[in-house]
N, C-alpha and C positions, 0 to 999 in steps of 0.2 A: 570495623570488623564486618558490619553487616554489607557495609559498600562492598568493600574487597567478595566476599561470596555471591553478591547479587552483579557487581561487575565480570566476573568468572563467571558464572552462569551464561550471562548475556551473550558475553564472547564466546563460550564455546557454542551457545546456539546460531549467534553468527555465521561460526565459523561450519558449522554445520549444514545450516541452509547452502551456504556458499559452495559446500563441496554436493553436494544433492545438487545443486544449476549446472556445477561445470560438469558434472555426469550426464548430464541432457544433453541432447544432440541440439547443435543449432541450426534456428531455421531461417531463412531470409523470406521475410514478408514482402517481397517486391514481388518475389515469383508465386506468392499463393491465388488462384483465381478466384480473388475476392470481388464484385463490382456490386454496386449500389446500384438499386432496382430506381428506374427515370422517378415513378413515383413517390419514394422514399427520399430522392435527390432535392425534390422540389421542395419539401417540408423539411429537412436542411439547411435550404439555402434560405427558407425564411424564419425560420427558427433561428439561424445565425445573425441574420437582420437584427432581431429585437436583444436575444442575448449571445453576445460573441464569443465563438468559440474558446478565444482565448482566455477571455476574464471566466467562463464555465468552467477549463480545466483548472484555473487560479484556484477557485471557490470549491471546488472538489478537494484538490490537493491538501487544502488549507482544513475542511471538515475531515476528510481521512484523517487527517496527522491531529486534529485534535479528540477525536474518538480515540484513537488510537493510544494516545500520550492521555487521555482518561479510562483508558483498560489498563494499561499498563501500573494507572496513578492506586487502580481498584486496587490491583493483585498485588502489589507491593503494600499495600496497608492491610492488606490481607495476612499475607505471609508475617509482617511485622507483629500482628496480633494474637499469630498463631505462636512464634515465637517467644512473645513476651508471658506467655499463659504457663 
């Protein structure tokens, strides 16, 4: 029971953000005049040396989703306890 209301929730918040995005206009990042200043280029490219950009977005990606999936872990033994009272 409590799945089924906490899955309905979830969904419709899904479903909600989802329609708040495609209400946004879209933008193409190719055309914004963004350029990286030569000095910030060079502390970059050696930053990238030692930790690569790739495995940094890995390790990001991977701390997001687990903050995330421990808020989530909070509010849901939250609400269970508010519940169960």
């Amino acid at each position: 029971m409590i799945s089924a209301i906490v899955g309905t929730l979830l969904g419709s918040a899904v479903q909600l953000v989802l329609l708040v995005l495609g209400l946004l206009p879209t933008i193409d990042v190719s055309a914004l005049p963004v350029a990286v200043p030569d000095s910030v280029r060079g502390v970059l490219s050696t930053l990238n040396w030692f930790v690569p950009f790739g495995d940094l977005v890995g390790i990001l990606t991977v701390w997001i989703g687990l903050v995330l999936a421990l808020n989530v872990a909070l509010a849901v033994a939250q609400v269970v306890s508010i519940v169960s009272r």
